[in-house]
Structures are given as structure tokens and as C-alpha cells.
N, C-alpha and C positions, 0 to 999 in steps of 0.2 A: 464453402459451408455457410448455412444460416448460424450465426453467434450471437447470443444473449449476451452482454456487455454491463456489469453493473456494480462498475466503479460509480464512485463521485462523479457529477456531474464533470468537471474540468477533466480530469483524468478519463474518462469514460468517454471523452470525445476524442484526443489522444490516441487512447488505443483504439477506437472506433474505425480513425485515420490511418492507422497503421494495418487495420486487419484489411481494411478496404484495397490499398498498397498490394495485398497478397492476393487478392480476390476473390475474399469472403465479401461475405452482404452482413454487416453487423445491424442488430437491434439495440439500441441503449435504451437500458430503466433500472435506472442508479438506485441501488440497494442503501445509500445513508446521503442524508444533506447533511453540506459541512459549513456550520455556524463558527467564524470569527470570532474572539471575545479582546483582544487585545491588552491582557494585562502591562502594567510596566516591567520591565526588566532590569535587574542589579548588575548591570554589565563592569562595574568597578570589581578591576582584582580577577576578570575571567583571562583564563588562558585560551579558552575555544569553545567551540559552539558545537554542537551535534544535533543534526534532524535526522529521521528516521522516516519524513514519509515527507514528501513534497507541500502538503496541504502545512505544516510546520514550518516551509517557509514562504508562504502563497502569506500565512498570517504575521511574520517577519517583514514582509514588506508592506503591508498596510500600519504599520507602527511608525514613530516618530523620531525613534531610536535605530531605523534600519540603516543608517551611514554608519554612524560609532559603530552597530552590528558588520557589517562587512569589512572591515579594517582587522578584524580577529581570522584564525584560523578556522575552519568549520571541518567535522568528519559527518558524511554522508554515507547512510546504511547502504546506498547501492549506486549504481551510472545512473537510473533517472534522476534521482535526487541530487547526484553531483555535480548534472546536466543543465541540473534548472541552477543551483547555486550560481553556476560560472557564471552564466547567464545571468543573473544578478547581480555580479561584478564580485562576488569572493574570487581571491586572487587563490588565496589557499586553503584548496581542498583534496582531501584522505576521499578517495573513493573508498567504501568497502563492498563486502561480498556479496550482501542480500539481506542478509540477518540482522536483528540487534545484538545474537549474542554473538556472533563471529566479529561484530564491528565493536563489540565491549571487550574481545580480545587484544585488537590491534590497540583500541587506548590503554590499555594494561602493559601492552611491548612498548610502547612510543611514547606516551606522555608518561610526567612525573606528579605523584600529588602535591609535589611542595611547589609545582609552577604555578599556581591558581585555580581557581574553582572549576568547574565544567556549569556549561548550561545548555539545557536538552530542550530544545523546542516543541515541547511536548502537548499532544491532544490527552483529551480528557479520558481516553481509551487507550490502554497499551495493548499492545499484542505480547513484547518482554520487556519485565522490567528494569529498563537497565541502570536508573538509578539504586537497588538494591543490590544488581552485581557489582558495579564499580566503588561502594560503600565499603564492599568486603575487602577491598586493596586501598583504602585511607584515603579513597578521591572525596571533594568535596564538589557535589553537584545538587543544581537547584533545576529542577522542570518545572517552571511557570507553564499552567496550562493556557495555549494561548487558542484551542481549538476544541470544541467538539462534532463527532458523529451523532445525527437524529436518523433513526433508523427510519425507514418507508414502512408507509402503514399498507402498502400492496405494488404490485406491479405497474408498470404503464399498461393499457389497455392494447396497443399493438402487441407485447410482450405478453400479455397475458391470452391475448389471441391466437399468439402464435404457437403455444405451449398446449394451451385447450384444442385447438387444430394440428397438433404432433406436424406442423411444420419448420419445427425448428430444430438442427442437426445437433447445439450443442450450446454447453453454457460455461462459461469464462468465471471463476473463484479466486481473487484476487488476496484473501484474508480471512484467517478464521469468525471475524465478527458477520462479512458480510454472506460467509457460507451458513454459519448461524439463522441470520437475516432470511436467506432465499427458502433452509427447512424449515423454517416455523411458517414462510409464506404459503408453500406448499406440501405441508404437513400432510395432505388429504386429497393429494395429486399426485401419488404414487404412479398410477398407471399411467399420466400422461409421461413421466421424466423419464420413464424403464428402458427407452430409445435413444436418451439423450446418451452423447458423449459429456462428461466433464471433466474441463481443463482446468486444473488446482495449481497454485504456483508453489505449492508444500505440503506435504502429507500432514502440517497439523491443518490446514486448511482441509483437505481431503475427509480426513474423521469426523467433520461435521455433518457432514452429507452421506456419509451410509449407510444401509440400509434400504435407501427411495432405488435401486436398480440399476441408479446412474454407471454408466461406462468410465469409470475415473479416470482419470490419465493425470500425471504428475509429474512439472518438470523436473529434469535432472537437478535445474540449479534455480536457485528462486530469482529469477530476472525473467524480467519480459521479452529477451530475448529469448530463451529458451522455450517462454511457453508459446512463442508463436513457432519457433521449430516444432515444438511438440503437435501443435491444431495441424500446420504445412503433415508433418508426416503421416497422419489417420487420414487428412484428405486426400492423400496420395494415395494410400491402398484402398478406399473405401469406395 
């Protein structure tokens, strides 16, 4: 299958690699660029660390403070993110589900708030807030914004090419911001997407895009391994 791809740059290459692996033909045109800002960090008195999207800690490691940072515990919303952590040399890491709010569960079972503060490696964008859930159970947690999303002010031109020439089988929604991001691009492109499949990695990503025709498809479990099960099985029947 031809795949529209429009992660982040870094991430969007990634999976780009991945979809190729299967034997799609991916197109990348990364729907937000991801600006660094590098605040300092009160890393005195933290019991652990929480990222929620890899780009959270792409800007963990550009700081000055990222040795003191990996010497702590860190809880990671899913296997990519836990992937990359190792990778970085945290010794220990909570994978969780997918979600922030299923991974605000498990710090609700496992940690205590009288062990020290939390700190959430936080972009300037949440998708859930999970400093407001864990407030509700007496955690003390601080999200320095260490990142934001600039959204694309249009498509790449191959991408926009291939969508105006209804050559492309399908399109990859990785988050409700950047499902956001693609209907307000093609607001007025109804008839070209009514062919497309699209692969949502959650039905709140999916409710951004209805209405344009698209063929939704939604994986079972918000990981990117699912959603490439999900693209592998409509390419099989299709």
C-alpha cells in the first residue's frame, strides 16, 4: 500500500522504515515540527520521571542535566518510548499500555506520594492531562515544558500530489492533534480522501477525521504494532 506518514520528522522516518520492512511504499509529510526549548529541571527530591511521547525525551537528552536524569526511575506510556529510554541508558523502566491514562493508573498502584515528586517530560501539547489525574491521589508532580508541536502550514508537495492524483491507498493518524492538523488541511478535499483508507491508532484520533468518507480503521491497542497489523490485514484483502 501507498502510506501517507505524518509523524514528526524523526518518528516519521521510523515508521517510514518500518512500513517499508512490510512492503508498503511510505510517503512522509510530517504534519507538526518539534521545537526543543530546554528548560532546567528541579530534579531534587524526584522519585521518577514519566515521558509520554519519545520527543520528551529526544529533549531530555539535549539538557545538561540528562546523567543526574537517568539515575532515577522513569515510567514510559508505551514500548516505543520505553525502547528509546533503554536506549538512553535508564536502567529502570515501567513500560506502559499506550495511554496516559492507563499509565496514570499504574503510578496510582506502584508508586507512593510520600516518595517524592513526579516529573513529566512534558510538551507544550497534551493529548491527557496527566498532571491533573495524579493531583487527584496527593502526587506531587511538576511538567516542565521541555517541547513544543508547530503545526505545517500544508503538505509536502509529493504528498499533496499524491492525494490530488488519488494515488495514494491510505493515511497513517498517529494523535488527535495531528488528525486535527491533516482536516483543517484538507477541509476542501473531501472528494479526493473518500478512497482513502485511514489508520487511527485510537478512536479519539479517529473522531477528528469524520465526516471527509475516509475508510477509518482503528487499532485494537494504541501501539504501533497493532496499527501496522491493522494496514498488513486491509492489504491482504484488498
Amino acid at each position: 500500500m501507498r502510506l501517507l506518514v505524518t509523524r514528526p520528522e524523526s518518528d516519521a522516518e521510523i515508521q517510514a522504515a518500518l512500513l517499508r520492512e512490510h512492503g508498503h511504499q511510505p510517503v512522509v509529510s510530517p504534519l507538526l515540527e518539534i521545537e526543543f526549548l530546554g528548560p532546567p529541571m528541579d530534579l531534587y527530591r524526584a522519585q521518577a520521571l514519566i515521558a509520554t511521547s519519545r520527543n520528551g525525551l529526544r529533549a531530555l537528552a539535549r539538557l545538561s542535566q540528562r546523567d543526574v536524569a537517568l539515575r532515577l526511575p522513569l515510567l514510559a506510556v508505551g514500548a516505543g518510548t520505553a525502547a528509546m529510554a533503554r536506549d538512553m541508558g535508564f536502567e529502570q523502566v515501567t513500560e506502559g499500555p499506550g495511554t496516559g491514562e492507563e499509565l496514570a493508573r499504574i503510578i496510582v498502584d506502584n508508586l507512593d506520594p510520600a516518595g517524592g515528586k513526579l516529573i513529566h517530560l512534558a510538551g507544550e501539547t497534551l493529548a491527557f492531562d496527566l498532571k491533573r489525574a495524579l493531583e487527584r491521589y496527593d502526587f506531587d508532580i511538576e511538567a516542565p515544558v521541555l517541547y513544543r508541536s508547530v503545526p505545517a502550514k500544508s503538505l509536502t508537495p509529493e504528498a499533496a500530489e499524491a492525494l490530488a492524483g488519488r494515488t495514494m491507498d491510505g493515511v497513517i493518524l498517529m494523535s488527535p492533534r495531528t488528525a486535527q492538523i491533516f482536516a483543517r488541511l484538507n477541509r476542501n478535499n473531501a472528494a479526493e480522501l473518500a478512497s482513502l483508507y485511514c489508520f487511527c491508532l485510537s478512536s479519539a484520533v479517529a473522531t477528528n477525521v469524520e465526516g471527509f468518507g475516509l475508510k477509518l480503521r482503528v487499532a485494537a491497542k494504541p501501539s504501533q504494532e497493532e496499527l501496522l497489523a491493522l494496514i498488513a490485514a486491509e492489504a491482504a484483502s484488498s
